[in-house]
C-alpha positions in Angstrom: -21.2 -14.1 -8.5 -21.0 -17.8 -9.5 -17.5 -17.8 -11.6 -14.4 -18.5 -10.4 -11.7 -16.7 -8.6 -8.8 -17.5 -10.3 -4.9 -17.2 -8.7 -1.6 -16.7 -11.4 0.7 -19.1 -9.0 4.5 -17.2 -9.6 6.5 -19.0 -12.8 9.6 -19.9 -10.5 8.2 -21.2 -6.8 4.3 -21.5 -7.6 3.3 -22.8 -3.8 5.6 -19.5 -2.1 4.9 -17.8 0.7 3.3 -14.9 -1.1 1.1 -17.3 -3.5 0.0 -18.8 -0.4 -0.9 -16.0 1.4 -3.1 -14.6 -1.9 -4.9 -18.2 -2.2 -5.6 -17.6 1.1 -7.4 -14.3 0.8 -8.9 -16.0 -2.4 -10.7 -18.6 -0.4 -11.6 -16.0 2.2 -13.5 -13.8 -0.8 -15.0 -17.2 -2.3 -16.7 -18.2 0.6 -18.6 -14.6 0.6 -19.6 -14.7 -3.2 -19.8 -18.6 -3.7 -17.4 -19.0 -6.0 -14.4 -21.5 -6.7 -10.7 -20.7 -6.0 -8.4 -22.0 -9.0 -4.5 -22.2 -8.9 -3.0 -21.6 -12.8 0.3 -23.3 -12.3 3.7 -23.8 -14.7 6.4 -25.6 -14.2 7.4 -28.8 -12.9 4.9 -30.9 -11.1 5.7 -31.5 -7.5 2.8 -33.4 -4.9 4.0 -31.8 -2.1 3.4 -27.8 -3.8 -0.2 -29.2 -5.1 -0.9 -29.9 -1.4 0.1 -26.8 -0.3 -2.4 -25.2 -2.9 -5.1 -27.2 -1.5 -4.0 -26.8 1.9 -4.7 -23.0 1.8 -7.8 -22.4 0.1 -7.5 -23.9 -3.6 -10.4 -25.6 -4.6 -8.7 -26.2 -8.2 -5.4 -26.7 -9.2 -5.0 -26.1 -13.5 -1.2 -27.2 -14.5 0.9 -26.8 -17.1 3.5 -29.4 -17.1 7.4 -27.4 -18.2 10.1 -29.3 -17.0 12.6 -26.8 -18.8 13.5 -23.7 -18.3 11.2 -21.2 -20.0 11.0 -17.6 -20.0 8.2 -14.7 -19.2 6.5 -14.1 -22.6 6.0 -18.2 -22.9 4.8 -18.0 -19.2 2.6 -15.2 -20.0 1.2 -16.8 -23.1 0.0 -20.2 -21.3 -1.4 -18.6 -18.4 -3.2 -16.0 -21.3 -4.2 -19.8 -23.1 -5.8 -20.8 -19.5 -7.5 -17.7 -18.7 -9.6 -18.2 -22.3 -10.7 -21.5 -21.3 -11.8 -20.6 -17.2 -12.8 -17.1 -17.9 -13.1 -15.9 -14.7 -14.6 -13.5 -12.5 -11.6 -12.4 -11.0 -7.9 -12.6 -11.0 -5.4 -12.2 -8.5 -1.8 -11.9 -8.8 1.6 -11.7 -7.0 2.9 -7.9 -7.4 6.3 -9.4 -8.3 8.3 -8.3 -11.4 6.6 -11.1 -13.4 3.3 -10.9 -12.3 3.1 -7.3 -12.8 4.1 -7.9 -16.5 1.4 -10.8 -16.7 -1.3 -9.0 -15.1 -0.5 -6.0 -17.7 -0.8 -8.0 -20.7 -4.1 -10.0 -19.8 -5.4 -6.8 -18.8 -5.1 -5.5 -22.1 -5.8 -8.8 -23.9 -9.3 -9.5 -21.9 -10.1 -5.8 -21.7 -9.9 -6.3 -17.8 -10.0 -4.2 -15.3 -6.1 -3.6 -13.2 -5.7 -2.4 -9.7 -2.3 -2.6 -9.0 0.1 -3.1 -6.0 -3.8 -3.9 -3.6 -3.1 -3.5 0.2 -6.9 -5.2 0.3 -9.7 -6.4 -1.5 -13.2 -7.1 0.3 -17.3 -6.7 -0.9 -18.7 -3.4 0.0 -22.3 -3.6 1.9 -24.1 -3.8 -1.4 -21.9 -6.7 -2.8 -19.3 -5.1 -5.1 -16.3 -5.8 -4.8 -13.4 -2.9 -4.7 -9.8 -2.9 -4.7 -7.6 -1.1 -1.8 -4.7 0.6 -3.0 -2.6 3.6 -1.8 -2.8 7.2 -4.4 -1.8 10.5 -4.4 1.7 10.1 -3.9 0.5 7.4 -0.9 -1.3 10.0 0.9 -4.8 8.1 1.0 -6.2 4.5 0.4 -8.8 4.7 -2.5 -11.2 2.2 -2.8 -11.2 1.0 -6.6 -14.2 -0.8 -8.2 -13.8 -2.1 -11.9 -16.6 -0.8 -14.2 -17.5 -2.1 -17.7 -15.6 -5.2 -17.4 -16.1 -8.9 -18.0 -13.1 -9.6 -15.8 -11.5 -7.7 -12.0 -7.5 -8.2 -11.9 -5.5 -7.1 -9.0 -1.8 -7.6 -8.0 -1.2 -8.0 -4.5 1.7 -6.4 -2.7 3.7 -9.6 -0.3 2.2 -9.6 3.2 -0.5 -7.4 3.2 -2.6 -10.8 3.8 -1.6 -13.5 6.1 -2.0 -17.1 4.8 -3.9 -19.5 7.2 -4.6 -23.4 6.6 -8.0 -24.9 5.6 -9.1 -27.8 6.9 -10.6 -29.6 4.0 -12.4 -32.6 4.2 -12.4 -33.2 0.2 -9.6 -32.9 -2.2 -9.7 -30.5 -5.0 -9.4 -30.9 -8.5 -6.3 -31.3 -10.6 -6.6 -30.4 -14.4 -3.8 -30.5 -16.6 -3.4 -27.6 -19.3 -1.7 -28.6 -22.5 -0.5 -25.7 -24.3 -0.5 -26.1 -28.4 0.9 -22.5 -29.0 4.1 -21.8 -30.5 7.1 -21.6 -27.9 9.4 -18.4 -27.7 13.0 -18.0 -27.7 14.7 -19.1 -25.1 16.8 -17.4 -22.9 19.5 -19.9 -23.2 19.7 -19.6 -26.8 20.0 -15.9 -26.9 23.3 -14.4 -27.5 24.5 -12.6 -24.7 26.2 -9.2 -26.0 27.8 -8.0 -23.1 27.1 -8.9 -19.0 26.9 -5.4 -16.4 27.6 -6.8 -13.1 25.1 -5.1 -10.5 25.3 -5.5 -6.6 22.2 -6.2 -5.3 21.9 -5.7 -1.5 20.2 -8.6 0.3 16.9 -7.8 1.6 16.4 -7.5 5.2 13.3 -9.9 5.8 11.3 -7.5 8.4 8.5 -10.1 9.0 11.3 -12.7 10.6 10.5 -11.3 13.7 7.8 -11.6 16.5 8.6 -8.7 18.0 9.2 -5.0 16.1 10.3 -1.7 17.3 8.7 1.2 15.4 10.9 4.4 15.3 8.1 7.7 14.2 8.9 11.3 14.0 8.8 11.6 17.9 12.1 10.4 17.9 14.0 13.5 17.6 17.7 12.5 18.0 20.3 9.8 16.9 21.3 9.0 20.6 17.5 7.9 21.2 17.4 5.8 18.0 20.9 4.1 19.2 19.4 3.4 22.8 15.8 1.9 21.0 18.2 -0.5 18.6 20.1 -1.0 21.9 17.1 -2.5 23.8 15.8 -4.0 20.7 18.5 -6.1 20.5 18.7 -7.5 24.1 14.9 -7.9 23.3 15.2 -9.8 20.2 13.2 -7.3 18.3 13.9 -5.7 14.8 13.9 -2.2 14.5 11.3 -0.8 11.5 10.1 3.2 10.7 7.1 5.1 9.0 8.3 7.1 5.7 8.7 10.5 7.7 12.2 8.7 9.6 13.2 6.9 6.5 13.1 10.0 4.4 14.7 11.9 7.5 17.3 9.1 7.0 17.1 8.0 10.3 16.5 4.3 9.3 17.1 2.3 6.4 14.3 2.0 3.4 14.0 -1.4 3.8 12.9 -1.1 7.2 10.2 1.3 6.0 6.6 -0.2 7.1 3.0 1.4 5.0 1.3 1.9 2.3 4.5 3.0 0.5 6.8 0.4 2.5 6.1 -3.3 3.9 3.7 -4.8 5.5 4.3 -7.0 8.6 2.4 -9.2 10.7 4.7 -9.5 14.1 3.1 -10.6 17.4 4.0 -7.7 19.3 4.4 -4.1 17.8 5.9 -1.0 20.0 5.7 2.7 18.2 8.2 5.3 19.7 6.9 8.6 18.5 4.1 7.1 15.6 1.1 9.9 15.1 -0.7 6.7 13.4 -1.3 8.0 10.0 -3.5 5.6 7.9 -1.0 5.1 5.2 1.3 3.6 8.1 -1.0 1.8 10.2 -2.1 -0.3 6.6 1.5 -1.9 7.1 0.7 -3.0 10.9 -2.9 -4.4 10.8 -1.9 -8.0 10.8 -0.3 -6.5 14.3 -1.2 -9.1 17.2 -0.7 -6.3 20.0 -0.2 -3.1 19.3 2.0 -0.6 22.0 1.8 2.7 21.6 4.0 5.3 23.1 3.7 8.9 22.4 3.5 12.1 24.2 0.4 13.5 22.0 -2.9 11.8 24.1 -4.8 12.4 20.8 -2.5 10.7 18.4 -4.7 8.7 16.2 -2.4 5.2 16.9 -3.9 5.3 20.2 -7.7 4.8 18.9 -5.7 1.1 17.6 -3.4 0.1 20.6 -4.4 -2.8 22.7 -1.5 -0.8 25.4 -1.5 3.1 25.2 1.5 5.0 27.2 1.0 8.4 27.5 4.7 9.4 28.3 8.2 11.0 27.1 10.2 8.5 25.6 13.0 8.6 26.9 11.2 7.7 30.2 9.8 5.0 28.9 13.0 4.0 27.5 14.6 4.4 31.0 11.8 1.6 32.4 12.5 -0.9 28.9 16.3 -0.8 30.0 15.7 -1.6 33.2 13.8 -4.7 31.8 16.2 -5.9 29.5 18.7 -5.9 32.0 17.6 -7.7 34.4 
């Protein structure tokens, strides 16, 4: 493929845990088609975030020095600026708020091709690369190649992709950018005509923990769900669901894990009741052991459990108590 692979680092923390897990999957793609990873960075410069770039796959780091506060269409039109000088093969970007707006607007401006919101991105046996995504109301993966297209884009959905540290026996390359285009307004000169207050809730952070209980339609009851939270808790374990409990509102959206929820990565995963439905089991495959219990022997999350249990729940559940107890 020969040009580079180039990551848009976010405009506000541009070595964050989600950057850093996209570099990583960068490097991971570069090393099968020989090309270079490059970092397009804004913002002020900080050593220790460079090494952190270079630490998980960056080969090159291209920086644009703003030591003020500057807002998205500025952003967009630097990173647009650098993108004209690498052109590169691909583009990857975080599938925040900003990046979805950036990625939108190169897209348009290079005539490049956009997968959004990826769950993957890999070469198929003849080369090509293609774009995981879910579709049809997240009732399938497709498998997206772009066509008639100088230039691939993706934005990548946090966690889907787990960062891991390089160990590079050369330091990349730091270029700095120097943007001669004319600055927009900034926010803090706009006049502010009125200020609606909105309560955010804080987001439950699902990937804290090593250990994760996974409610599925097999739980039937509330009195079940209290006794798995129960046990989860002398366990240390969060709770999470598939989109058939969430929209049964037996747990909380946030704690919703697939194509159409998060993606986590614990070290131990037990499923209460989970048929294994694709769309779900995208969300778990950075799983480290995967427990299954359901009563169905031919539920499909049994063909990826490293520990099957063939068993009511509630019997199982009966065996777990005993365990945290003791």
């Amino acid at each position: 493929m020969g040009k580079d692979i180039v990551v848009i680092c976010d405009s506000q923390e541009y070595d964050g845990e989600h950057v850093l897990q996209i570099i990583t999957k960068a490097r991971s793609l570069g090393d099968k088609c020989d090309s270079k990873v490059s970092a397009l960075c804004v913002g002020h410069w900080d050593d220790g975030k460079a090494d952190n770039l270079f630490r998980y796959g960056a080969d090159n780091i291209v920086f644009c020095r703003q030591d003020q506060r500057f807002d998205t269409p500025y952003f967009v039109e630097i990173i647009a600026d650098m993108v004209k000088q690498i052109i590169p093969k691909i583009i990857l970007v975080p599938a925040t708020v900003i990046g979805k707006m950036t990625a939108a607007i190169l897209s348009t401006r290079f005539e490049a091709g956009l997968t959004a919101d990826c769950i993957d991105i890999d070469f198929d046996e003849t080369g090509e690369l293609y774009f995981s995504r879910a579709a049809i109301n997240d009732s399938v993966i497709a498998k997206i190649k772009c066509i008639n297209c100088s230039i691939m884009m993706g934005t990548v959905k946090k966690d889907v992709f787990i960062k891991k540290e390089y160990d590079r026996r050369e330091q990349g390359t730091i270029e700095e950018f120097t943007y001669n285009g004319i600055e927009e307004k900034r926010s803090d000169s706009w006049e502010v005509l009125e200020r609606i207050e909105k309560e955010v809730k804080k987001d439950i952070d699902i990937n804290s923990y090593k250990k994760v209980f996974c409610i599925g339609r097999g739980v039937k009851n509330k009195e079940t769900l209290e006794r798995i939270y129960s046990i989860a808790e002398k366990c240390g374990a969060g709770v999470v669901g598939t989109r058939a409990v969430v929209e049964e509102g037996f747990i909380d959206k946030a704690r919703q894990v697939g194509q159409s929820g998060k993606s986590i990565s614990p070290h131990i995963y037990v499923s209460f009741g989970v048929s294994g439905a694709s769309q779900h089991m995208v969300g778990i495959k950075n799983a480290e052991i995967i427990v299954a219990v359901n009563t169905d022997k031919n539920a499909a999350i049994f063909d990826y459990a490293d520990y099957s249990m063939v068993d009511n729940i509630e019997a199982v559940l009966n065996e777990l108590e005993k365990i945290a107890e003791a």
